[in-house]
C-alpha positions in Angstrom: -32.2 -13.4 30.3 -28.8 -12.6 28.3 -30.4 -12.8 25.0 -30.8 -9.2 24.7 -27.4 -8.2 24.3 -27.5 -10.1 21.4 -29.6 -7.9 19.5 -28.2 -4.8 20.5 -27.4 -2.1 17.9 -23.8 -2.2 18.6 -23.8 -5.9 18.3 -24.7 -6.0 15.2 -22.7 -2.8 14.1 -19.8 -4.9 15.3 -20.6 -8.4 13.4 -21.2 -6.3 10.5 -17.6 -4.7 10.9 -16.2 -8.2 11.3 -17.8 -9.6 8.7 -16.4 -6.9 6.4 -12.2 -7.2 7.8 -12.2 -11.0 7.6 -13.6 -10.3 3.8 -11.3 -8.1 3.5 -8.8 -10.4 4.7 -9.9 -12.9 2.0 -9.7 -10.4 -0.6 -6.1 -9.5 0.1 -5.0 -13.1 0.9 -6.4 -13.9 -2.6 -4.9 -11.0 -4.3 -1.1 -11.9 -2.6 -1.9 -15.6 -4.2 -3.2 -15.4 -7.0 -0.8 -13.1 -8.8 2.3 -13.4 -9.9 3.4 -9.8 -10.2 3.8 -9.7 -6.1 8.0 -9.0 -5.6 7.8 -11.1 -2.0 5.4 -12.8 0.3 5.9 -11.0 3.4 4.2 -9.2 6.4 5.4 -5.8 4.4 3.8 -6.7 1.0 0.5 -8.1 2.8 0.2 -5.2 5.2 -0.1 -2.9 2.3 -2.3 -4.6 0.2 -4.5 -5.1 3.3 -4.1 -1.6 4.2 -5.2 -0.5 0.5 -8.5 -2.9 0.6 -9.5 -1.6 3.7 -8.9 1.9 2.9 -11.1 1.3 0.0 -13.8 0.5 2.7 -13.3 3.5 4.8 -13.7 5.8 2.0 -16.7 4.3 0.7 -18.3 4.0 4.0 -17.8 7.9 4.3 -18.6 8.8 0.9 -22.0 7.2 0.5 -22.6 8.3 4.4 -24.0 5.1 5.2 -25.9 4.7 8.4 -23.6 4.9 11.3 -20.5 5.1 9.1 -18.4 6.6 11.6 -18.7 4.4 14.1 -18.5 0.7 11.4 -14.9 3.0 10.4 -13.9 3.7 14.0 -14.6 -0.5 14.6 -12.8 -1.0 11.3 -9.7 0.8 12.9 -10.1 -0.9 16.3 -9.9 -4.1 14.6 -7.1 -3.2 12.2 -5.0 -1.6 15.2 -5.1 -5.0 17.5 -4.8 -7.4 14.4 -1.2 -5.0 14.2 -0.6 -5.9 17.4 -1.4 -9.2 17.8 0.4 -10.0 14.3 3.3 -8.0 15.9 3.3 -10.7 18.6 3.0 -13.3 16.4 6.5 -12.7 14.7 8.4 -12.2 17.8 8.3 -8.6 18.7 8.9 -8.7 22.4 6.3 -6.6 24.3 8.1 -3.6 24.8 9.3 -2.4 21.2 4.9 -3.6 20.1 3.6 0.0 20.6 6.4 1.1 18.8 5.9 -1.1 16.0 1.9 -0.5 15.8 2.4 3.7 15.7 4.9 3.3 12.9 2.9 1.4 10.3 -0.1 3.4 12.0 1.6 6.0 10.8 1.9 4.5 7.3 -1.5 3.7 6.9 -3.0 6.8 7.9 -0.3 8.8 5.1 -1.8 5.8 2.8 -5.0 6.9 3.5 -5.0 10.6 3.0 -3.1 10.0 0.0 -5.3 7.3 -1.4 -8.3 9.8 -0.7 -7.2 12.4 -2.8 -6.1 9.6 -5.7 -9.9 7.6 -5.4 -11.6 10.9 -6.0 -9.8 11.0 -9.7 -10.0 7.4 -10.4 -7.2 8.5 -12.3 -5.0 5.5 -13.1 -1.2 7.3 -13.7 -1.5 8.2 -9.7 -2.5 4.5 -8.5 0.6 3.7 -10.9 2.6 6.3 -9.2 1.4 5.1 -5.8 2.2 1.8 -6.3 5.4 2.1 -7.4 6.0 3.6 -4.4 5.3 0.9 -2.6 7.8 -1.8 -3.7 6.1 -4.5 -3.5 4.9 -4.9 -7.6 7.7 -5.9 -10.4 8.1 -2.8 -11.8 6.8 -4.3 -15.3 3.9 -5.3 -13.9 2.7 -1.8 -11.9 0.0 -1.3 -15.0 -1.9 -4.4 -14.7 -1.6 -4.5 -10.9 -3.0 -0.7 -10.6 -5.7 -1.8 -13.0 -6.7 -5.0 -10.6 -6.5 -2.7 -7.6 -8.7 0.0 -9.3 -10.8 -2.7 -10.4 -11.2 -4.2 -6.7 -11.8 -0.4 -5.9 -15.0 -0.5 -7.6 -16.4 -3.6 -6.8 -16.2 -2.3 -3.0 -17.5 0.8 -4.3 -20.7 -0.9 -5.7 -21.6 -3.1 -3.1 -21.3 -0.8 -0.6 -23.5 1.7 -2.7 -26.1 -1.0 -3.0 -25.8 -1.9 0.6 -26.1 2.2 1.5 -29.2 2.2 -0.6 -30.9 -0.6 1.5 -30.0 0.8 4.9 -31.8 4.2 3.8 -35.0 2.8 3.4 
């Protein structure tokens, strides 16, 4: 009786979406551990990292115009705005200074983003560089071989989500 909801379109756009942030949560959570050029381990340093990864997604999404590609973003952004909030709530922000919270770094990651659009286009490495040391969140003599992981992690979201938009047009 119920079991149609199940295999609604929007169903599965939506197990797709979370299937891709708690990869994406993997792939940053990984990144944070595994090296040892990261200044701190903090919400600060793994909200940007996060917030790079995932704007690696969005882009490619729109670039390769996969099928319904604005809507798996607009999910991607749902999710990402009530993991703020409930991550926000998880440290001890009392509930009237949250919204507050979740517009600033809203505001940060949407910057991020147009920014990090215009820098993905070039693949050029001296502005990841750049961009990350803006961030303060690399030892400064270890920008270069972070910027080259991140550009690195860059493509391998680029590919399989080229492959993946090649599947969903036929």
């Amino acid at each position: 009786m119920l079991l149609h909801y199940f295999y609604k379109k929007e169903n599965k756009e939506k197990n797709y979406v979370k299937d891709i942030y708690s990869k994406n949560l993997r792939l940053s959570v990984r990144f944070i551990k595994t090296n040892k050029y990261i200044l701190k381990e903090d919400f600060q340093t793994s909200f940007e990292i996060f917030s790079l990864f995932l704007i690696f997604h969005l882009k490619n999404f729109k670039d390769f115009k996969m099928k319904n590609h604005k809507i798996i973003n607009q999910e991607l952004i749902n999710l990402f705005v009530n993991d703020l909030d409930y991550s926000f709530r998880e440290i001890g922000v009392g509930d009237i200074k949250i919204g507050k919270y979740v517009k600033t770094y809203l505001k940060k990651f949407y910057f991020r983003l147009s920014t990090m659009d215009e820098i993905l286009n070039t693949k050029d490495l001296n502005k990841i560089e750049q961009f990350i040391s803006k961030l303060n969140i690399i030892k400064r003599d270890n920008i270069n071989k972070a910027s080259k992981e991140i550009l690195s992690t860059y493509l391998k979201i680029q590919s399989s989500i080229e492959n993946n938009s090649k599947l969903d047009k036929f």
